[in-house]
mmCIF file as Biopython writes it, N, C-alpha, C and O atoms, coordinates in Angstrom:
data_model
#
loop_
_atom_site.group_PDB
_atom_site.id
_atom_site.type_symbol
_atom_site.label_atom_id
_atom_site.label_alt_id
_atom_site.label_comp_id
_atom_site.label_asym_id
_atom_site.label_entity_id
_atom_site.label_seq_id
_atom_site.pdbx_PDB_ins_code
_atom_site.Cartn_x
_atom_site.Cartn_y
_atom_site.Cartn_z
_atom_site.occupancy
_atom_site.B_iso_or_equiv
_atom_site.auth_seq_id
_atom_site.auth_asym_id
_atom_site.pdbx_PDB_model_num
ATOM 1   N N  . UNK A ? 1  ? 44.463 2.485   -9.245  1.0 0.0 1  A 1 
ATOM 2   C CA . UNK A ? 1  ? 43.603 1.561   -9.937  1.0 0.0 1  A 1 
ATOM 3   C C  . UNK A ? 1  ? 44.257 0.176   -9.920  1.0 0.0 1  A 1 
ATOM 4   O O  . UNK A ? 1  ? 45.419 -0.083  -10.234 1.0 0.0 1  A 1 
ATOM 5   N N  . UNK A ? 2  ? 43.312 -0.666  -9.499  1.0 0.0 2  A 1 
ATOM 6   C CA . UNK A ? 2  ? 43.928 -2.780  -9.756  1.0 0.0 2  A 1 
ATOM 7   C C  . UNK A ? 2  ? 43.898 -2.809  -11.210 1.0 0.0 2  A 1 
ATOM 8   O O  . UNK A ? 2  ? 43.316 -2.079  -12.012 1.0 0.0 2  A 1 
ATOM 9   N N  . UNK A ? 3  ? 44.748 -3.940  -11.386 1.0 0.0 3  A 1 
ATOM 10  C CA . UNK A ? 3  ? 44.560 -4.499  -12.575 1.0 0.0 3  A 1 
ATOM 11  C C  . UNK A ? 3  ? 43.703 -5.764  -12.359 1.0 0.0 3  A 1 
ATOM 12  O O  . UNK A ? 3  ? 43.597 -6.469  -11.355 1.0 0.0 3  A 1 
ATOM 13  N N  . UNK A ? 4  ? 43.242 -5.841  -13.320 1.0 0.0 4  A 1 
ATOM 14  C CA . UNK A ? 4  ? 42.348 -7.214  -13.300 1.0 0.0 4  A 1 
ATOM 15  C C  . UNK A ? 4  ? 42.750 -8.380  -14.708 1.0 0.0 4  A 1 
ATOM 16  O O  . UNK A ? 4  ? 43.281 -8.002  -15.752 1.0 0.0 4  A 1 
ATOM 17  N N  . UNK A ? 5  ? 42.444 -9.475  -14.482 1.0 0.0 5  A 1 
ATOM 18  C CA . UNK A ? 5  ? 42.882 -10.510 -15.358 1.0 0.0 5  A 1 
ATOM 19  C C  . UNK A ? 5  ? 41.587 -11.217 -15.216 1.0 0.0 5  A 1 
ATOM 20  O O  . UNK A ? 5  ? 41.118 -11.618 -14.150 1.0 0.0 5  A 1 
ATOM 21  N N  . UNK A ? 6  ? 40.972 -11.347 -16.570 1.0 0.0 6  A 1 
ATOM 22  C CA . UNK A ? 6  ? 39.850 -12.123 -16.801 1.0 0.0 6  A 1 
ATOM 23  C C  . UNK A ? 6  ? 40.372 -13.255 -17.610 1.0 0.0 6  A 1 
ATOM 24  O O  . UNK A ? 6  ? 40.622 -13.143 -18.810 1.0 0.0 6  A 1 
ATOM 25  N N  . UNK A ? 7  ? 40.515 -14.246 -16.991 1.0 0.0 7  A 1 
ATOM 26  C CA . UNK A ? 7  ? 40.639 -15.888 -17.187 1.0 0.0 7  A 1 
ATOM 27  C C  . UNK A ? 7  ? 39.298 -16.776 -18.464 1.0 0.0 7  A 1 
ATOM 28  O O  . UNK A ? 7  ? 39.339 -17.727 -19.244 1.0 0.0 7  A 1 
ATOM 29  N N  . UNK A ? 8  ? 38.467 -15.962 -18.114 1.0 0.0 8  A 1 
ATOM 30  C CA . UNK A ? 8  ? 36.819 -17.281 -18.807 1.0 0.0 8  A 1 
ATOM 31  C C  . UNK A ? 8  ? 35.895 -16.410 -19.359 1.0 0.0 8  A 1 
ATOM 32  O O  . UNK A ? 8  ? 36.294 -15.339 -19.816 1.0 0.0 8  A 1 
ATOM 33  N N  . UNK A ? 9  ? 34.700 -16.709 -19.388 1.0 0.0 9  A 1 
ATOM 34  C CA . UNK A ? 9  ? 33.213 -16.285 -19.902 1.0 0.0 9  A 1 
ATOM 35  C C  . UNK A ? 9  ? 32.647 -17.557 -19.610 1.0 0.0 9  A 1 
ATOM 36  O O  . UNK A ? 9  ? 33.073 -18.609 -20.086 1.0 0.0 9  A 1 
ATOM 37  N N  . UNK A ? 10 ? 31.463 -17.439 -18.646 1.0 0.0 10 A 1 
ATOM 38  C CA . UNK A ? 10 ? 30.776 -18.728 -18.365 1.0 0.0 10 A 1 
ATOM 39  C C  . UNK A ? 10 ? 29.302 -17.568 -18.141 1.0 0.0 10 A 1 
ATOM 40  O O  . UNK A ? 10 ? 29.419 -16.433 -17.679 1.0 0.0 10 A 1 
ATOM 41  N N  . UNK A ? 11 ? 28.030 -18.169 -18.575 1.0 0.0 11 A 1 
ATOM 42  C CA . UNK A ? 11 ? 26.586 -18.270 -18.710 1.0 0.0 11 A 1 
ATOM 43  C C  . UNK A ? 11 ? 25.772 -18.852 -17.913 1.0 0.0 11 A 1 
ATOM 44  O O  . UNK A ? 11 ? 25.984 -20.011 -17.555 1.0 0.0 11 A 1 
ATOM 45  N N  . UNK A ? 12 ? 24.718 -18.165 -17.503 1.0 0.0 12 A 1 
ATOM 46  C CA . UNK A ? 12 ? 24.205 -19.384 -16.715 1.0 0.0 12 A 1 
ATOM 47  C C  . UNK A ? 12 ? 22.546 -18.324 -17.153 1.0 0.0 12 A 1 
ATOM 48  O O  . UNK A ? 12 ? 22.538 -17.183 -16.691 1.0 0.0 12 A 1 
ATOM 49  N N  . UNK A ? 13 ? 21.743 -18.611 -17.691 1.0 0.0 13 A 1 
ATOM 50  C CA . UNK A ? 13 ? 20.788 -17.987 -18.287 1.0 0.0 13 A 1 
ATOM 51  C C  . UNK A ? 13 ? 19.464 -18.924 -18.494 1.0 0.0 13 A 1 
ATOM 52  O O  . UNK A ? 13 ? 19.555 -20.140 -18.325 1.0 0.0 13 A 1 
ATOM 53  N N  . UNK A ? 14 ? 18.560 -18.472 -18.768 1.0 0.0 14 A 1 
ATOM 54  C CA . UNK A ? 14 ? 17.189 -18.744 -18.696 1.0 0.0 14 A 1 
ATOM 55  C C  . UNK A ? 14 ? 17.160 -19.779 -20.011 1.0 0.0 14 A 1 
ATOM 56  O O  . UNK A ? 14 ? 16.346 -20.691 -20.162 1.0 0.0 14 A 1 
ATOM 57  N N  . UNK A ? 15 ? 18.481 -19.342 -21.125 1.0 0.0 15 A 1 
ATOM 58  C CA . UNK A ? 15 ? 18.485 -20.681 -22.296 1.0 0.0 15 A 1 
ATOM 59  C C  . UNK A ? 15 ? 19.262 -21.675 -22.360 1.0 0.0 15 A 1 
ATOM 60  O O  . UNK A ? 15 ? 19.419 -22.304 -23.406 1.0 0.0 15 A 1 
ATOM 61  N N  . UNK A ? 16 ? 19.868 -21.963 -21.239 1.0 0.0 16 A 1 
ATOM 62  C CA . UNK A ? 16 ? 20.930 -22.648 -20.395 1.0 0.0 16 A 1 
ATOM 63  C C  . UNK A ? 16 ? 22.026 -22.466 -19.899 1.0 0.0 16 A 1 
ATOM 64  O O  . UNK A ? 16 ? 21.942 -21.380 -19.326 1.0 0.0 16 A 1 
ATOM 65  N N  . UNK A ? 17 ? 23.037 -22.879 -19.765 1.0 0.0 17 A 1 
ATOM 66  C CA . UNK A ? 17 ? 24.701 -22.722 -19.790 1.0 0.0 17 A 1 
ATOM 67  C C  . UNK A ? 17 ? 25.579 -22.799 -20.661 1.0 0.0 17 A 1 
ATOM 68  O O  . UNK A ? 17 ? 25.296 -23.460 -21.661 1.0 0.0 17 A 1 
ATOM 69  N N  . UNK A ? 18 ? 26.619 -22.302 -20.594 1.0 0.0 18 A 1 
ATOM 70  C CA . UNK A ? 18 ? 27.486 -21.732 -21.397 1.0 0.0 18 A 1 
ATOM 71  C C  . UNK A ? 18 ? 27.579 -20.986 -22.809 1.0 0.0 18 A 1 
ATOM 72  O O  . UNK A ? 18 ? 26.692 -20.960 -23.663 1.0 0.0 18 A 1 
ATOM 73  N N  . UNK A ? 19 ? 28.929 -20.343 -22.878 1.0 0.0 19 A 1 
ATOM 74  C CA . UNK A ? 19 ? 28.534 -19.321 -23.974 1.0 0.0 19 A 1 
ATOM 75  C C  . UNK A ? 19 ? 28.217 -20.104 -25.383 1.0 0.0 19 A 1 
ATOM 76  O O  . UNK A ? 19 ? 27.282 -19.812 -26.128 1.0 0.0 19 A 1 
ATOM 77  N N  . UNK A ? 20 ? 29.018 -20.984 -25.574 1.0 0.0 20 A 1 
ATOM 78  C CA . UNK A ? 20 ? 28.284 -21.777 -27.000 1.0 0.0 20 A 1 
ATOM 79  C C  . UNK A ? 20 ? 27.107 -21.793 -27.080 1.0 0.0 20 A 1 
ATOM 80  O O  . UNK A ? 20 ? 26.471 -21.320 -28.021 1.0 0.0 20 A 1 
ATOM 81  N N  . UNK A ? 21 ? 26.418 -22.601 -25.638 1.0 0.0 21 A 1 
ATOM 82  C CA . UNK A ? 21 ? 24.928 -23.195 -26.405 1.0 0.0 21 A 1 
ATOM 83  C C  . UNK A ? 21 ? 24.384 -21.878 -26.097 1.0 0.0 21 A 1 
ATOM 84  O O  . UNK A ? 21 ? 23.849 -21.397 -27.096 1.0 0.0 21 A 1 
ATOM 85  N N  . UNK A ? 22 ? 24.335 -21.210 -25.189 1.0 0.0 22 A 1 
ATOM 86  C CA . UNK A ? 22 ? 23.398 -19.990 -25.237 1.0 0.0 22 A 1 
ATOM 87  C C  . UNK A ? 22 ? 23.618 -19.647 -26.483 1.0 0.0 22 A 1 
ATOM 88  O O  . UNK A ? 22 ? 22.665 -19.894 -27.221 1.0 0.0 22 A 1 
ATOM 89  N N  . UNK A ? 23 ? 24.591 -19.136 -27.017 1.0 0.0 23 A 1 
ATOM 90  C CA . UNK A ? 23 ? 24.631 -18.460 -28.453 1.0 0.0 23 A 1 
ATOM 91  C C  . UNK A ? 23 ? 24.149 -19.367 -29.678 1.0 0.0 23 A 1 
ATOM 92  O O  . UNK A ? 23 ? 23.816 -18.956 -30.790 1.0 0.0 23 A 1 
ATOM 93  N N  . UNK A ? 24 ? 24.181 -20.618 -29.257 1.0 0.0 24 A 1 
ATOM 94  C CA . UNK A ? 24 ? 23.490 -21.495 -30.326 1.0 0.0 24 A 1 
ATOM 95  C C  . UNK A ? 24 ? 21.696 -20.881 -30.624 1.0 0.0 24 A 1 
ATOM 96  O O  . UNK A ? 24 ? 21.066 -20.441 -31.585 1.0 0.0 24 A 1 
ATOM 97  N N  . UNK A ? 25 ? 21.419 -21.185 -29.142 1.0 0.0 25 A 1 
ATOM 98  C CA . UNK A ? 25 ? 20.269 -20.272 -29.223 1.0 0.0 25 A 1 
ATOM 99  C C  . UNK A ? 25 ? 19.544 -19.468 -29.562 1.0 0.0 25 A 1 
ATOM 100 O O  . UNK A ? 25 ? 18.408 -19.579 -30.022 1.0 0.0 25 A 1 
ATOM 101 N N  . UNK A ? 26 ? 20.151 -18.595 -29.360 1.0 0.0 26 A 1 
ATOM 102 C CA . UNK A ? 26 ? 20.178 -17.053 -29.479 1.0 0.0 26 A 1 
ATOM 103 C C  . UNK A ? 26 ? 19.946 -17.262 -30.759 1.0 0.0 26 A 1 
ATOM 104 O O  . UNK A ? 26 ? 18.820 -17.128 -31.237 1.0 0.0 26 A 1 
ATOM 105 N N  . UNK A ? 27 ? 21.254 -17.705 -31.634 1.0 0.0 27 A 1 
ATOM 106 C CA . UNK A ? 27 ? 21.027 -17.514 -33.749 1.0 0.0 27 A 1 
ATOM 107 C C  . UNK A ? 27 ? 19.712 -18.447 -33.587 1.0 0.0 27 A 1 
ATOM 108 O O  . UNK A ? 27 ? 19.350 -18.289 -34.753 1.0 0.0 27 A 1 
ATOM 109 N N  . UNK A ? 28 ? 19.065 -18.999 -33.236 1.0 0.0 28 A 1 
ATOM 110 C CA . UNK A ? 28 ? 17.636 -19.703 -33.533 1.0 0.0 28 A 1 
ATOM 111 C C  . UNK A ? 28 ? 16.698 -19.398 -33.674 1.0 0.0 28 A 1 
ATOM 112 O O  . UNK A ? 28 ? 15.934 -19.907 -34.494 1.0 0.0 28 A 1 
ATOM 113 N N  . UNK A ? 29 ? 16.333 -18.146 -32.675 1.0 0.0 29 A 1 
ATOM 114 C CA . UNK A ? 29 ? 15.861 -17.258 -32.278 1.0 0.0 29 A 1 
ATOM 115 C C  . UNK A ? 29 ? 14.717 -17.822 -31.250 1.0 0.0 29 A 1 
ATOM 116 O O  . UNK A ? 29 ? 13.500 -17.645 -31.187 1.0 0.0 29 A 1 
ATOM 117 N N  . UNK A ? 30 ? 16.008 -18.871 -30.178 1.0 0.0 30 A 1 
ATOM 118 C CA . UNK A ? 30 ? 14.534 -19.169 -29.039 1.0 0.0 30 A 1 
ATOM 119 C C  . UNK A ? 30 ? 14.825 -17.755 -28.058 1.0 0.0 30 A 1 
ATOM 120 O O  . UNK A ? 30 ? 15.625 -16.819 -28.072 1.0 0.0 30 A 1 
ATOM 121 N N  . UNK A ? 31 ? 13.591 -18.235 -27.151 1.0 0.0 31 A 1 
ATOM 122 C CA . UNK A ? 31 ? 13.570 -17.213 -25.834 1.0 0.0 31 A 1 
ATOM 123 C C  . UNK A ? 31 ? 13.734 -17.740 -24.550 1.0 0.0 31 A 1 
ATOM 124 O O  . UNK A ? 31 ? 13.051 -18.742 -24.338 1.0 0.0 31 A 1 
ATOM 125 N N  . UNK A ? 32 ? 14.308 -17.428 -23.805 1.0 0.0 32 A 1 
ATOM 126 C CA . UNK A ? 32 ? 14.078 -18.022 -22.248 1.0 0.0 32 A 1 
ATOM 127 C C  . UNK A ? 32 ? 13.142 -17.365 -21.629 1.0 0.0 32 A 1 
ATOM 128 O O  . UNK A ? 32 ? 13.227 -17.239 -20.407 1.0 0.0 32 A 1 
ATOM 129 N N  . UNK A ? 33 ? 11.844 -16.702 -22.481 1.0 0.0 33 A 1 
ATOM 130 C CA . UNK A ? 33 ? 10.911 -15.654 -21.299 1.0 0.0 33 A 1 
ATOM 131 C C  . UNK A ? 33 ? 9.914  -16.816 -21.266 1.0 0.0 33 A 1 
ATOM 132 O O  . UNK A ? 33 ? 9.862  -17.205 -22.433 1.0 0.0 33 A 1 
ATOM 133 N N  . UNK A ? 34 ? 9.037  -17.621 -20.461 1.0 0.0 34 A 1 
ATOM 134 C CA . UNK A ? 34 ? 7.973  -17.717 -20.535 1.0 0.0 34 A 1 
ATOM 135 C C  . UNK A ? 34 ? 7.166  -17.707 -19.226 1.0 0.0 34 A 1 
ATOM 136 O O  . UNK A ? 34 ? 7.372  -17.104 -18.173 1.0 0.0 34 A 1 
ATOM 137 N N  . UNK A ? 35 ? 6.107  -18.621 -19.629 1.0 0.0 35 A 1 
ATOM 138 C CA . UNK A ? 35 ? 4.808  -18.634 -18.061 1.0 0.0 35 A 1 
ATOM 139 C C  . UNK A ? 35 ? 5.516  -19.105 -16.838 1.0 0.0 35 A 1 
ATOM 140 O O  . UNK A ? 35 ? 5.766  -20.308 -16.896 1.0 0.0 35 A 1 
ATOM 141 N N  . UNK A ? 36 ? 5.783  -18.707 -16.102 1.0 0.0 36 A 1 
ATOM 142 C CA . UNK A ? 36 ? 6.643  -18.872 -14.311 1.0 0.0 36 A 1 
ATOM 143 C C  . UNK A ? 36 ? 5.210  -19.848 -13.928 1.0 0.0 36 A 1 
ATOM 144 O O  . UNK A ? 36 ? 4.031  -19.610 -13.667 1.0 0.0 36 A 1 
ATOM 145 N N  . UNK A ? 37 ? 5.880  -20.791 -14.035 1.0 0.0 37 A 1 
ATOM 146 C CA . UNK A ? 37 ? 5.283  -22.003 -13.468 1.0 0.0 37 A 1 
ATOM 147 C C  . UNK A ? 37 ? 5.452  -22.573 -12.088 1.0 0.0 37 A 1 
ATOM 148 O O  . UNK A ? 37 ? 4.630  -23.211 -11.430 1.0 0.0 37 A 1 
ATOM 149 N N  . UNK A ? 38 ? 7.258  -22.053 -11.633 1.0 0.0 38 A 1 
ATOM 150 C CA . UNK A ? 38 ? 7.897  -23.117 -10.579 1.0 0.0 38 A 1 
ATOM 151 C C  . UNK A ? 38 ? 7.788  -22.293 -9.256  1.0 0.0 38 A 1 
ATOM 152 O O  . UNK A ? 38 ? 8.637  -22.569 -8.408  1.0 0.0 38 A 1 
ATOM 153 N N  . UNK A ? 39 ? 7.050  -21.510 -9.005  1.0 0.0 39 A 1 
ATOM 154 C CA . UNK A ? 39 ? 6.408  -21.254 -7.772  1.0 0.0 39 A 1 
ATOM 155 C C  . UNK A ? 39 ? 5.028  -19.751 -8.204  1.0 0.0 39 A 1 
ATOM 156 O O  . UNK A ? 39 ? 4.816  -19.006 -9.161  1.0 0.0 39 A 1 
ATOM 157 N N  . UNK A ? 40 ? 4.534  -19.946 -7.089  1.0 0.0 40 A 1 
ATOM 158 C CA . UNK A ? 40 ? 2.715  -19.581 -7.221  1.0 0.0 40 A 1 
ATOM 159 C C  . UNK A ? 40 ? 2.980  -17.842 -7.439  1.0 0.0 40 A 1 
ATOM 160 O O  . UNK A ? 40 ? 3.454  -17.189 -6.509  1.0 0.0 40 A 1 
ATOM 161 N N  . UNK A ? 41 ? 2.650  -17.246 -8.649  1.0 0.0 41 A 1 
ATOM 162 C CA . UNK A ? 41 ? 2.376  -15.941 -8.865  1.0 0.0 41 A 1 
ATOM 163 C C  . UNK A ? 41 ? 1.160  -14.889 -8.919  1.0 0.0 41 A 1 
ATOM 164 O O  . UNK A ? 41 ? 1.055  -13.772 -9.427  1.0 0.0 41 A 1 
ATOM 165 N N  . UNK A ? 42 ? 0.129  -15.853 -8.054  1.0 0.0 42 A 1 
ATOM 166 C CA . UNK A ? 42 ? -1.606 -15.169 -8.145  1.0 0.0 42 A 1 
ATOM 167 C C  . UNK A ? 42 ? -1.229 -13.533 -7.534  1.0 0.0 42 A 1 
ATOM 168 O O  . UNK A ? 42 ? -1.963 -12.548 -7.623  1.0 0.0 42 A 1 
ATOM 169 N N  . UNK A ? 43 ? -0.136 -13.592 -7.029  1.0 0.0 43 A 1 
ATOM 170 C CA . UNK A ? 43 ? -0.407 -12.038 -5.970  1.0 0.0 43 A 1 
ATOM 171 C C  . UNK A ? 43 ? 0.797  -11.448 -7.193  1.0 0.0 43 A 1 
ATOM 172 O O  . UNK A ? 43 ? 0.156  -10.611 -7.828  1.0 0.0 43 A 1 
ATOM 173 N N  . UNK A ? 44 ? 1.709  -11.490 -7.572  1.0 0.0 44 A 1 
ATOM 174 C CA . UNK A ? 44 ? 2.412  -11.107 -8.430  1.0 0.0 44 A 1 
ATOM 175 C C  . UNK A ? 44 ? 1.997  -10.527 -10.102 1.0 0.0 44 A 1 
ATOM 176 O O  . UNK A ? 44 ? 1.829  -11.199 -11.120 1.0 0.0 44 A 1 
ATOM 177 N N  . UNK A ? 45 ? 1.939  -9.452  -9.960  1.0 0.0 45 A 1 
ATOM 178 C CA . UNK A ? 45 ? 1.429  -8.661  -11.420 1.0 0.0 45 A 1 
ATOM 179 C C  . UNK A ? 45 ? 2.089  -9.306  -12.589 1.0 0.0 45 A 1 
ATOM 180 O O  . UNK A ? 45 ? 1.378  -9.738  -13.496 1.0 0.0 45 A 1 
ATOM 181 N N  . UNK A ? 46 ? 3.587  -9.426  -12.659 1.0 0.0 46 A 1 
ATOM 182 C CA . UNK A ? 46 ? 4.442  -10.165 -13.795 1.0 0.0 46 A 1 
ATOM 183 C C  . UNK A ? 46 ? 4.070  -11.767 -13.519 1.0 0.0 46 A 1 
ATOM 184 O O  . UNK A ? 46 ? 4.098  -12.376 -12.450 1.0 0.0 46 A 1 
ATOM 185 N N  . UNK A ? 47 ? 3.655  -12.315 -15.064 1.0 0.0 47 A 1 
ATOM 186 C CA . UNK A ? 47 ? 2.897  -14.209 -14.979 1.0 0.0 47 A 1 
ATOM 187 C C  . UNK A ? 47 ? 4.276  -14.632 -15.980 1.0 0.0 47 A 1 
ATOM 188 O O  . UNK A ? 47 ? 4.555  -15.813 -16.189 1.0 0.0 47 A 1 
ATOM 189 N N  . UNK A ? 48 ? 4.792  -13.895 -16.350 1.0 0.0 48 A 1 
ATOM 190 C CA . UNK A ? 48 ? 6.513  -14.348 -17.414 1.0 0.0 48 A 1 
ATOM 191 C C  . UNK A ? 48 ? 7.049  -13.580 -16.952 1.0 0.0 48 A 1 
ATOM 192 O O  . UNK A ? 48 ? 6.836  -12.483 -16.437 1.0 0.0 48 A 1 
ATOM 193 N N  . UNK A ? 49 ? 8.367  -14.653 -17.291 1.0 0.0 49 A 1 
ATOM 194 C CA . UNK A ? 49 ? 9.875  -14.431 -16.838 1.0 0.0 49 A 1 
ATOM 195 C C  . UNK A ? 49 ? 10.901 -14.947 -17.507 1.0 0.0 49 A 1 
ATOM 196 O O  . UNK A ? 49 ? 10.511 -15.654 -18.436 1.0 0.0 49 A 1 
ATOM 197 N N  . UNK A ? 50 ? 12.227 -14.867 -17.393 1.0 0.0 50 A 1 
ATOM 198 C CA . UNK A ? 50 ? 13.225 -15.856 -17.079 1.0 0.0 50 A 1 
ATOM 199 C C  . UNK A ? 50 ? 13.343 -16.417 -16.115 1.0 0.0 50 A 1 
ATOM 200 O O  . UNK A ? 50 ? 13.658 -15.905 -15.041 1.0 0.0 50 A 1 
ATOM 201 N N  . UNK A ? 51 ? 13.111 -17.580 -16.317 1.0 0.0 51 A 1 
ATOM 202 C CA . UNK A ? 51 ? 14.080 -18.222 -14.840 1.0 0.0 51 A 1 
ATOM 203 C C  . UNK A ? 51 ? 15.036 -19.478 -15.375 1.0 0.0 51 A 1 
ATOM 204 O O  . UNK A ? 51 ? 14.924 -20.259 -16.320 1.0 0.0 51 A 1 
ATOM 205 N N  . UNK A ? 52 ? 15.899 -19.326 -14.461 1.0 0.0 52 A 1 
ATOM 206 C CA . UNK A ? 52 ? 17.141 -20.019 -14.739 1.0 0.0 52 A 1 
ATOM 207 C C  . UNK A ? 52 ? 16.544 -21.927 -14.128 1.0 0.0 52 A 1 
ATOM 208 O O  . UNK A ? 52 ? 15.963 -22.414 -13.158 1.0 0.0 52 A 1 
ATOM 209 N N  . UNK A ? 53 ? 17.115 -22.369 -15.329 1.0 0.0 53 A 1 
ATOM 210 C CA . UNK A ? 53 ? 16.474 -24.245 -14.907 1.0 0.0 53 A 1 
ATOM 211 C C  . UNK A ? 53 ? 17.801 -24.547 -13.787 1.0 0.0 53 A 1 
ATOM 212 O O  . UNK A ? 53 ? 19.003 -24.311 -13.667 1.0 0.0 53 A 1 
ATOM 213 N N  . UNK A ? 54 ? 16.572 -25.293 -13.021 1.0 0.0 54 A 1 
ATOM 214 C CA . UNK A ? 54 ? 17.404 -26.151 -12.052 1.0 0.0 54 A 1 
ATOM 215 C C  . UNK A ? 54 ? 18.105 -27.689 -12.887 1.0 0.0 54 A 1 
ATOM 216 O O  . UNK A ? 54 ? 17.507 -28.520 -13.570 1.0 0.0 54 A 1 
ATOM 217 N N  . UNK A ? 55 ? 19.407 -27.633 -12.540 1.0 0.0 55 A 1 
ATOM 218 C CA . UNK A ? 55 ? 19.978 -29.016 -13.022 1.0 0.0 55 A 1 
ATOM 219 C C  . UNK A ? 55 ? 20.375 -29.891 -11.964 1.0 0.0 55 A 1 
ATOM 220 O O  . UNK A ? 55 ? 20.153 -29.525 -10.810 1.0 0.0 55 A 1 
ATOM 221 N N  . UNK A ? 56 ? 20.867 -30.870 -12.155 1.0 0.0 56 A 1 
ATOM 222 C CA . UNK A ? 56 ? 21.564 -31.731 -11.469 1.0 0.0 56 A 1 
ATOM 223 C C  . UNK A ? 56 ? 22.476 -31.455 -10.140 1.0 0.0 56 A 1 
ATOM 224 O O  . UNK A ? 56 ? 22.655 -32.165 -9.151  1.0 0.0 56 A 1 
ATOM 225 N N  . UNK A ? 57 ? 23.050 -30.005 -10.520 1.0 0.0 57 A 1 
ATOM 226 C CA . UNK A ? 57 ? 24.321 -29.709 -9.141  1.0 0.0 57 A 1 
ATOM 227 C C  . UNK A ? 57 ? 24.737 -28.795 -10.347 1.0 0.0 57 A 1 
ATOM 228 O O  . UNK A ? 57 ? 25.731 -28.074 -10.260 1.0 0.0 57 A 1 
#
């Protein structure tokens, strides 16, 4: 068996990035599910989702 060494915790989720603000979130009680807007779902049975926001880089 390896050993492993976990260094971080980093997020990248449908209520943004990182573990703070996601968890800010979370106690708020928002959601990251909603209407999938950012490409065409007429043939697709599921109309919500998560999807992760595009940022800057």
């Amino acid at each position: 068996m390896r050993r492993v060494v976990v260094t971080g915790l980093g997020l990248l989720t449908p209520l943004g990035c990182g573990v703070e603000h996601v968890w800010r979130r979370l106690l708020a009680g928002d959601s990251g599910i909603n209407r999938i807007e950012s490409f065409d779902v007429s043939d697709i049975t599921a109309k919500i989702g998560g999807q992760i926001p595009l940022g800057d880089g």
